[in-house]
N, C-alpha and C positions, 0 to 999 in steps of 0.2 A: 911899690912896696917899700917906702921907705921907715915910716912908723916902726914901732917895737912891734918882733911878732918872736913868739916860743913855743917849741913845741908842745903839742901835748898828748900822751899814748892811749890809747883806747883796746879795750881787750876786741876779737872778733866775735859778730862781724859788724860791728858800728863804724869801725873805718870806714869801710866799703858803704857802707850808707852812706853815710856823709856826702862821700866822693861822687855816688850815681845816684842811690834814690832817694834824693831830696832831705834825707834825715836833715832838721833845720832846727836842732838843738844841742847841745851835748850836756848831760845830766849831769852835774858835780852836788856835794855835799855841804862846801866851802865857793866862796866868791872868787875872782879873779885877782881883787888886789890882796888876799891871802900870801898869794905867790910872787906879788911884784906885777901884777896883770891890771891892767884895764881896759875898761868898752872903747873900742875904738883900734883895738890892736889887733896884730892877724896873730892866727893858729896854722900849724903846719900839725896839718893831721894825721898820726901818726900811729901804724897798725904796728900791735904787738907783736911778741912770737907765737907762731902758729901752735894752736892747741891739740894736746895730743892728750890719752889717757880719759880720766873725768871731767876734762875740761874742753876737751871736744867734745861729748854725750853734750855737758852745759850749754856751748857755744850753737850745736844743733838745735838743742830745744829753744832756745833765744831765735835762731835762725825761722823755728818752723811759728813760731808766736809771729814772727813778723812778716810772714810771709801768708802766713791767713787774717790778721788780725791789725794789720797796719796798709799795707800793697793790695788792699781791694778795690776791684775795677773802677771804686769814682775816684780813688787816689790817683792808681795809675791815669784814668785820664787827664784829670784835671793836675796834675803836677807833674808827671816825666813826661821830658822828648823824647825822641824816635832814639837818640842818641843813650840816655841813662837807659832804657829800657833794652834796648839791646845787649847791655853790660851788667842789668838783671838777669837776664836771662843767661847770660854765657854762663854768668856765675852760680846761677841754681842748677846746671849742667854738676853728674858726676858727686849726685848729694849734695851741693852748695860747696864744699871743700876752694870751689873758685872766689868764692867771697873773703877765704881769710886771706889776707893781702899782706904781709909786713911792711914795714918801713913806711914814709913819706908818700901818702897816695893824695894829698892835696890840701889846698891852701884855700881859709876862710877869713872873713873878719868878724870879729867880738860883735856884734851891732847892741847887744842890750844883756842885760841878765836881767829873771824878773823870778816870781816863785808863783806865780797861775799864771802862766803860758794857757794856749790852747792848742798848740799843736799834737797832732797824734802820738809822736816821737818822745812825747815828755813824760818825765818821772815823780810821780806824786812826792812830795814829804823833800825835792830835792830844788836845788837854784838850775834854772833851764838858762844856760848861755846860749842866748839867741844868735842863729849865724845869720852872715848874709854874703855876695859876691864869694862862692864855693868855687874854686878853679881846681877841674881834677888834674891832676898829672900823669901826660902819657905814660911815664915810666915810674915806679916809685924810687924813691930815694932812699939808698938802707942807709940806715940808720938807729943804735942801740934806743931805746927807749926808757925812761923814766916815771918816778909817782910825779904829781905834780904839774907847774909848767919847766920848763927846761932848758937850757940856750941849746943850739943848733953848731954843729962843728963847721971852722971855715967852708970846709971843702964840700960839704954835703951843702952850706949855706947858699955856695957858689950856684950848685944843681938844682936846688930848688930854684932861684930867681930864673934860671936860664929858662927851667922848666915849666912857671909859671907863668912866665913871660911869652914863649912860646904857647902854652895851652890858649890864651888870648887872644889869640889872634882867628882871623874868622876862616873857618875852616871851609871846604867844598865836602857837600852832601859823599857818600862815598858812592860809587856807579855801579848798579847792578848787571851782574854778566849779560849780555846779548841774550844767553840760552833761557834766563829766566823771563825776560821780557812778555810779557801779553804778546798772544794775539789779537789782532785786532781786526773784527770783520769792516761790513758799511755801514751796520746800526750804528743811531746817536751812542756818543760815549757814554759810559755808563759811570758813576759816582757812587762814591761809597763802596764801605769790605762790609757785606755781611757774613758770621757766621755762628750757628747755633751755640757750639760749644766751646767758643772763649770764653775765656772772663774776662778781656784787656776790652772792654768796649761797653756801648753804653745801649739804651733800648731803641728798638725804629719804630716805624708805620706796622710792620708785619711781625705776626703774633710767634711768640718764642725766639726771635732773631733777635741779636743785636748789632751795633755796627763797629767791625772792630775796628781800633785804632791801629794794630799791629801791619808793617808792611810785610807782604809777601813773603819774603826770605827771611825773616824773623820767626815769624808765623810758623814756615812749614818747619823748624828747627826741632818745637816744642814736641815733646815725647805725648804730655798727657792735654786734653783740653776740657773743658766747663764742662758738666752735665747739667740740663735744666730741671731736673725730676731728683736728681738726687742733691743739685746744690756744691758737687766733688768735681776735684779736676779726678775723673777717672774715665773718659773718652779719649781711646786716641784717637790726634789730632786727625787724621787723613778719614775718618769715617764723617769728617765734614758735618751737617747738621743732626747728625747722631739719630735721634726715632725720628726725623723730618724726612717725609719721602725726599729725593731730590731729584733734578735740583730744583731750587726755588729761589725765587728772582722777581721783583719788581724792574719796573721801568727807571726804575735809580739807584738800584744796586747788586750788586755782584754776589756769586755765589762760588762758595771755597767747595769743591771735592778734592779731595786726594792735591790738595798742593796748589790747584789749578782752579782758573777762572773757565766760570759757564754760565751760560745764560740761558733761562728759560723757554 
């Protein structure tokens, strides 16, 4: 990261997009070299202060547009890993309030600006600065915030390289406790997570099932899950295929009750 790179502050919770679910624009009004910026240079993306008052009410309703209206199950499949989606999740925990993130939550490059984008994420009437190569940052970096782009104070400059530098590197999957592990009888192993009332999955062979993408311990986290009749996450998660007798199982996939793998 030797190029020019400046910050730039984003109200929540766009940071937090940025950083986990794949947001691969940032909407400005004005170009880059307004500011002294060009394609080619990194951003150090950076969350404002946390909103409080009418601008949390705002910040929620921005939250819940994006959260039915951008994050639906072909998004989530086809764009996050196991890794972003677990960091969606934590954060829609406790009203979303986990999403508004201050400071320094990670480092992008400029890759293009253009004004018809196609991404989901993008703002009619505005310049969509295309990112590419997003490194979140384990920690964020405080740091006051500005209109504009910005320069970065030595010492917080310092933390970002360390911490972007660090984020690059190739990580070990994290290891699921012993106690959550499957059982596993003599049958063929069996492949694929079905279950009724996700949304994080995509459709199978068997009628109202789909196959989630979500692992186990993610999974049984979620308070509410998919209904397939009404279209609403307002199933909780543990009533498993919701009006589907259960359980129910093919011969290549699995079925969630209450947390746990069964088979037919």
């Amino acid at each position: 990261m030797s190029t020019l790179i400046r910050g730039i502050t984003l109200t929540h919770p766009w940071a937090f997009c940025i950083a986990h679910a794949g947001k691969d624009v940032e909407n400005r009004t004005w170009r880059p070299e307004k500011q002294g910026g060009k394609v080619g240079m990194y951003l150090a993306i950076h969350g404002g202060v946390v909103p409080t008052g009418a601008k949390k009410q705002e910040a929620l309703s921005e939250l819940g547009y994006i959260s039915t209206q951008i994050l639906t199950p072909s998004y989530i499949h086809h764009t996050l890993n196991t890794e972003q989606l677990h960091k969606v999740l934590e954060g829609l925990q406790d009203g979303g309030e986990g999403l508004f993130t201050p400071g320094i939550v990670a480092v992008a490059r400029l890759a293009a600006v253009t004004s018809d984008g196609i991404s989901p994420w993008k703002a009619d009437g505005q310049y969509q600065w295309e990112l590419a190569d997003v490194v979140a940052l384990a920690e964020p970096v405080p740091h006051k915030g500005a209109q504009g782009l910005w320069e970065i104070e030595p010492d917080a400059m310092t933390l970002v390289r360390e911490r972007w530098a660090a984020a690059r590197q190739p990580q070990a999957a994290p290891a699921i406790p012993a106690e959550r592990l499957p059982v596993v009888d003599t049958a063929p192993v069996l492949t694929g997570q079905v279950c009724g009332t996700c949304a994080n999955g995509m459709p199978t062979e068997l009628p109202h099932l789909i196959e989630c993408r979500l692992p186990w311990e993610i999974h049984d986290r979620q308070e509410k899950g998919y209904n397939i009749k009404t279209g609403k996450a307002d199933v909780p998660v543990h009533l498993g295929h919701g009006d589907l007798l259960m359980p129910v199982a093919s011969a290549t996939h699995r079925c969630m009750i209450d947390g746990w793998r069964h088979r037919a």
